[in-house]
mmCIF file of the C-alpha atoms, coordinates in Angstrom:
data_MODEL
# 
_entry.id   MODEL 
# 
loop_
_atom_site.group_PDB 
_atom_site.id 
_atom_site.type_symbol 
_atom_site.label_atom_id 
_atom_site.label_alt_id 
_atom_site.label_comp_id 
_atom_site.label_asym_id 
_atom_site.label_entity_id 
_atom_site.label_seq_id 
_atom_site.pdbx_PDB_ins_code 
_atom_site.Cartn_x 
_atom_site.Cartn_y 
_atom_site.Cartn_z 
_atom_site.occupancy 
_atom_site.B_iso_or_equiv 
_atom_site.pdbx_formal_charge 
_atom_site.auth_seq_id 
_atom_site.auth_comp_id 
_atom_site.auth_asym_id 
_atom_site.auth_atom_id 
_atom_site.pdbx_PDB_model_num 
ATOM 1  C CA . UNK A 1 1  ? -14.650 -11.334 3.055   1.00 0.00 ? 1  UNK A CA 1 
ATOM 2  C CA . UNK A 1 2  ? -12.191 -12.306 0.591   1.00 0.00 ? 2  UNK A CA 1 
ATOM 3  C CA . UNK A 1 3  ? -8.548  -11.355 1.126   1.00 0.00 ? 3  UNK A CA 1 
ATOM 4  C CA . UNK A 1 4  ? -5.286  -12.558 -0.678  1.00 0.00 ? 4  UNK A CA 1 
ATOM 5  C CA . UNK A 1 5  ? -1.403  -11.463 -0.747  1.00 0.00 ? 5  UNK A CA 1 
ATOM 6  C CA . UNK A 1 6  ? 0.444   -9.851  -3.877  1.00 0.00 ? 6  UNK A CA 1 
ATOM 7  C CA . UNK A 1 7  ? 2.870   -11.699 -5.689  1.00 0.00 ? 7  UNK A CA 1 
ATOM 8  C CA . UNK A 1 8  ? 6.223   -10.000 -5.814  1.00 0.00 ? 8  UNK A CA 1 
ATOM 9  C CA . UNK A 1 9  ? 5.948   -8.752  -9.517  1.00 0.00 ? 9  UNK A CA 1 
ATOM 10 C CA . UNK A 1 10 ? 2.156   -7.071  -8.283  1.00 0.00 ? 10 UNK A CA 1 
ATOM 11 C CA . UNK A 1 11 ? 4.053   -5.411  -5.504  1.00 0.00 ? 11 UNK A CA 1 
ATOM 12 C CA . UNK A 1 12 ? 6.696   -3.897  -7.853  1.00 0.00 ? 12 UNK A CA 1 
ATOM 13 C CA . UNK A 1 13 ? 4.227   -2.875  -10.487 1.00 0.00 ? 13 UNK A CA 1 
ATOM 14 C CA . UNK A 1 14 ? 2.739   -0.478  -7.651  1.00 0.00 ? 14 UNK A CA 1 
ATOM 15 C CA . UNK A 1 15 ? 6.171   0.969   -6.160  1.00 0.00 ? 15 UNK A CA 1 
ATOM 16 C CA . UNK A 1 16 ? 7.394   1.837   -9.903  1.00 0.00 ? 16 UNK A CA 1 
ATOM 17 C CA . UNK A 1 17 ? 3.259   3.239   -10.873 1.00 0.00 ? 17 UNK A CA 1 
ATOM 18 C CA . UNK A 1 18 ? 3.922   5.304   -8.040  1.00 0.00 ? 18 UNK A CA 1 
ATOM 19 C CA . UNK A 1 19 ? 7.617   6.339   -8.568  1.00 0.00 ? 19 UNK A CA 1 
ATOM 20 C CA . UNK A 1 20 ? 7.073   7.375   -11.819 1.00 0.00 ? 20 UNK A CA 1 
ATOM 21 C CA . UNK A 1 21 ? 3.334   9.347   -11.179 1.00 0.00 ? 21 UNK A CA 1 
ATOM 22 C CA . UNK A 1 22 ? 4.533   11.113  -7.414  1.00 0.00 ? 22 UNK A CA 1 
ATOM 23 C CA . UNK A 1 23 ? 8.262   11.684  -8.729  1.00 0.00 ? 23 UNK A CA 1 
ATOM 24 C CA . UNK A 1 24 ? 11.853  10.533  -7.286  1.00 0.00 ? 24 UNK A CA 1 
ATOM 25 C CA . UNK A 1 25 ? 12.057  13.206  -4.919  1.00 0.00 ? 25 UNK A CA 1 
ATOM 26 C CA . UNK A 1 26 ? 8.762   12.397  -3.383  1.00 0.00 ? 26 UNK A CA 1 
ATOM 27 C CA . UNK A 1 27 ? 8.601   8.154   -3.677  1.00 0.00 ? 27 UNK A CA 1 
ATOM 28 C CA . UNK A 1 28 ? 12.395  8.366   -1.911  1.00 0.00 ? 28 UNK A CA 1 
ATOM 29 C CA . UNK A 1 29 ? 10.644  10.538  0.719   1.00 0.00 ? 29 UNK A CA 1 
ATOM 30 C CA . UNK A 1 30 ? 8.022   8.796   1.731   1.00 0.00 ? 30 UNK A CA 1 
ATOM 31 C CA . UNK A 1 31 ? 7.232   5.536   0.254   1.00 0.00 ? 31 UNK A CA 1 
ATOM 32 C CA . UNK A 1 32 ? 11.037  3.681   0.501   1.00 0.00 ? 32 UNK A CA 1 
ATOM 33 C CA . UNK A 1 33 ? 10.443  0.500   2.319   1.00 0.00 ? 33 UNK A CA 1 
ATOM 34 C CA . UNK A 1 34 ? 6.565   0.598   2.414   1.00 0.00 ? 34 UNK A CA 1 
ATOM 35 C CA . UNK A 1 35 ? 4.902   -2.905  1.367   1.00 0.00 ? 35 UNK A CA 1 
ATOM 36 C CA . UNK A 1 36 ? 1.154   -3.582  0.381   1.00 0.00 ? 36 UNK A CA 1 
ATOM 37 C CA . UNK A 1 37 ? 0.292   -6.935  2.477   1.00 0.00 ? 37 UNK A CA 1 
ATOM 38 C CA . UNK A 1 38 ? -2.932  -7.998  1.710   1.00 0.00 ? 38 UNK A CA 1 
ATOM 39 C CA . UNK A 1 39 ? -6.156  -6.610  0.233   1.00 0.00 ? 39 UNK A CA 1 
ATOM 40 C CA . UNK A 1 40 ? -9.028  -7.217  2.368   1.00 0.00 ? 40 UNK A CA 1 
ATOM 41 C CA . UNK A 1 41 ? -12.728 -6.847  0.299   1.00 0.00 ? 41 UNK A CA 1 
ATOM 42 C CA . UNK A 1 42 ? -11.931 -3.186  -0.950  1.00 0.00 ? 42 UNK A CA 1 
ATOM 43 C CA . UNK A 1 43 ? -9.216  -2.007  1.495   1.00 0.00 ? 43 UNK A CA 1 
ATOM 44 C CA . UNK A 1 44 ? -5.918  -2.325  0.788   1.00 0.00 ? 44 UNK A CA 1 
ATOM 45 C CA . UNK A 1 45 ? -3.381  -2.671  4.013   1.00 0.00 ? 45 UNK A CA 1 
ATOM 46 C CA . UNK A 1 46 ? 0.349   -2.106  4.202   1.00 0.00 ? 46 UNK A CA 1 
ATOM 47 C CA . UNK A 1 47 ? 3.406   -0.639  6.432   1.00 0.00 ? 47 UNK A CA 1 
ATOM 48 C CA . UNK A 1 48 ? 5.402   1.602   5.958   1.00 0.00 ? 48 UNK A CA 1 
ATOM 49 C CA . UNK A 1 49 ? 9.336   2.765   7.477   1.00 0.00 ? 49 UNK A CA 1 
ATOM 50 C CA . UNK A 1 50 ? 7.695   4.809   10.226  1.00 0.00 ? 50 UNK A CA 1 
ATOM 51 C CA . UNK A 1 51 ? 4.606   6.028   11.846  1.00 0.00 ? 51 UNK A CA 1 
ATOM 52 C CA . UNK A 1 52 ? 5.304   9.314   9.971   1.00 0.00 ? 52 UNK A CA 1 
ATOM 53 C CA . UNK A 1 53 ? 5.413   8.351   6.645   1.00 0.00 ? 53 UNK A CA 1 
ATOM 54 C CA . UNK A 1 54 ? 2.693   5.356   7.017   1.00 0.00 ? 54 UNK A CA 1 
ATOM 55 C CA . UNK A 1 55 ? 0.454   8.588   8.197   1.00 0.00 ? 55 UNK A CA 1 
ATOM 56 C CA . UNK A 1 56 ? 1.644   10.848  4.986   1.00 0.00 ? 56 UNK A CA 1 
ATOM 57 C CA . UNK A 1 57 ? 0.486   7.716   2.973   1.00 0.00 ? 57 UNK A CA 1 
ATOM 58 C CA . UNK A 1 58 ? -2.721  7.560   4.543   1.00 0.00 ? 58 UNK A CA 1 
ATOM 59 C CA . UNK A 1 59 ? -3.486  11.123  4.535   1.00 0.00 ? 59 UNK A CA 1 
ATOM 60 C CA . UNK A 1 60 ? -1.751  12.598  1.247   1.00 0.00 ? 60 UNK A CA 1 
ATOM 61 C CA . UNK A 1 61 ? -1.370  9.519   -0.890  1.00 0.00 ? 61 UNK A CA 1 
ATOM 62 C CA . UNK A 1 62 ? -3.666  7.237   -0.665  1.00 0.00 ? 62 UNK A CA 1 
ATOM 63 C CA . UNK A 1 63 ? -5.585  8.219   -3.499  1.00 0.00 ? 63 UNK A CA 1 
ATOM 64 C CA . UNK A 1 64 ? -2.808  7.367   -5.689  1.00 0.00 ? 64 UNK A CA 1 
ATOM 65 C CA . UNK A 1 65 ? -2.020  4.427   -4.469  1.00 0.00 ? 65 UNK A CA 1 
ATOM 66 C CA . UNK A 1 66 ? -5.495  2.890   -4.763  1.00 0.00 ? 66 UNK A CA 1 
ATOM 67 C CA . UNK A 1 67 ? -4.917  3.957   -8.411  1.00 0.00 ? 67 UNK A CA 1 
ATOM 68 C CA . UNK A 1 68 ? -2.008  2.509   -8.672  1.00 0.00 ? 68 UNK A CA 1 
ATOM 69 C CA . UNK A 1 69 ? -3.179  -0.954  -7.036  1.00 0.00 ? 69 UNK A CA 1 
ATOM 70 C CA . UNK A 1 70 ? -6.273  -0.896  -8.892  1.00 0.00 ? 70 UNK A CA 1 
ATOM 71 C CA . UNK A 1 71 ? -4.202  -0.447  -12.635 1.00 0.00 ? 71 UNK A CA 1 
ATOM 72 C CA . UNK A 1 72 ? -2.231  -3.296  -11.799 1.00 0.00 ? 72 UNK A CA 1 
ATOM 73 C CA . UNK A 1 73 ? -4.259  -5.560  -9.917  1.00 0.00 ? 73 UNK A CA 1 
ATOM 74 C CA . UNK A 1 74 ? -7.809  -5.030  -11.875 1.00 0.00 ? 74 UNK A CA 1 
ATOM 75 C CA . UNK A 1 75 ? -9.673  -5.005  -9.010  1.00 0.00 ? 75 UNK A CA 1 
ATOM 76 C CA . UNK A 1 76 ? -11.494 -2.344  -6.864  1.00 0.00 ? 76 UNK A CA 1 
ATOM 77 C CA . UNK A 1 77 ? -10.024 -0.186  -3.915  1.00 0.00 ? 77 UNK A CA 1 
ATOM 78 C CA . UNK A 1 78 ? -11.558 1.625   -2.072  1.00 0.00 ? 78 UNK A CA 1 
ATOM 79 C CA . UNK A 1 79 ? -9.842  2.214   1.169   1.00 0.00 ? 79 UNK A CA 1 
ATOM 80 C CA . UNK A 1 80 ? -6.198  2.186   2.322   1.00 0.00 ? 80 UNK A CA 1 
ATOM 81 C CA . UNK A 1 81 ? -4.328  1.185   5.875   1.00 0.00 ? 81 UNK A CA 1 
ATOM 82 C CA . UNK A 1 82 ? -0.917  1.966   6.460   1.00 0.00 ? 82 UNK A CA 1 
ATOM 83 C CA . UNK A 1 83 ? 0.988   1.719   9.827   1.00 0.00 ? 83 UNK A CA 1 
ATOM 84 C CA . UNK A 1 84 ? 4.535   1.022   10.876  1.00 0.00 ? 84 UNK A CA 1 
ATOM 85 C CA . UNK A 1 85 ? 6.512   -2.036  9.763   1.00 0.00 ? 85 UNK A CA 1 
ATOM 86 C CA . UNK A 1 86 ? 5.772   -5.327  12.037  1.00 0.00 ? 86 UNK A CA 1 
ATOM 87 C CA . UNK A 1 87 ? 2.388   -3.253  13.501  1.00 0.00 ? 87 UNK A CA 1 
ATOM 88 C CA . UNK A 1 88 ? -0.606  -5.799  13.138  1.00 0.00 ? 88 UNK A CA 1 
ATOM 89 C CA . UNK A 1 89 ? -3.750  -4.589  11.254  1.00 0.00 ? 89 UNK A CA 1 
ATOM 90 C CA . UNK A 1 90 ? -7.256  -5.449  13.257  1.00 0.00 ? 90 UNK A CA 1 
ATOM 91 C CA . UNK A 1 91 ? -7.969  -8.214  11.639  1.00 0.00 ? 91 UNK A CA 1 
ATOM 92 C CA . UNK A 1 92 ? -8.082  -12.336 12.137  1.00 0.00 ? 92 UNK A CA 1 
ATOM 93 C CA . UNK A 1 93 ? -6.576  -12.258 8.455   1.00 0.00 ? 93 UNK A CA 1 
ATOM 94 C CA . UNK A 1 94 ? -3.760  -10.760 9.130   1.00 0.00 ? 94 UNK A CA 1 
ATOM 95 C CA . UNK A 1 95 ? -0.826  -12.382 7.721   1.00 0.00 ? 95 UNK A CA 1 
ATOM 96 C CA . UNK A 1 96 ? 2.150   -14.015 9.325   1.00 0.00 ? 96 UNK A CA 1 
# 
């Protein structure tokens, strides 16, 4: 399965796609401080601030934000994973 890390400038490119389509008000809410880590095959996996908002993401938002990933990384997603800053995805890939 292939999996790789964003570059900084990737990781940017999806917090401002998503500021600008979900709105200030919204973004400040919920998406401050959330990171994309890796994309594993088709799923995309990432924390965010707290176990609340990494749930909104994953129940509310994660349509947009495999939009978002996909426009700036040309590549499919599929799925998305979000849990609580320094929480470890199942995975043997996860990173550091």
């Amino acid at each position: 399965m292939t999996s790789f890390r964003l570059t900084d400038i990737e990781q940017l490119a999806i917090q401002a796609k998503l500021n600008l389509s979900l709105g200030r008000e919204i973004y400040d809410a919920v998406f401050l401080g959330f990171e994309v880590l890796e994309i594993v095959g088709d799923e995309l996996r990432g924390w965010a601030r707290s176990e609340y908002c990494a749930a909104t993401i994953d129940i509310h938002f994660s349509r947009e934000v495999a939009l978002a990933a996909q426009a700036v990384l040309k590549q499919s997603v599929r799925r998305t994973s979000f849990l609580m800053r320094g929480l470890k995805h199942d995975t043997d890939e996860q990173p550091a």
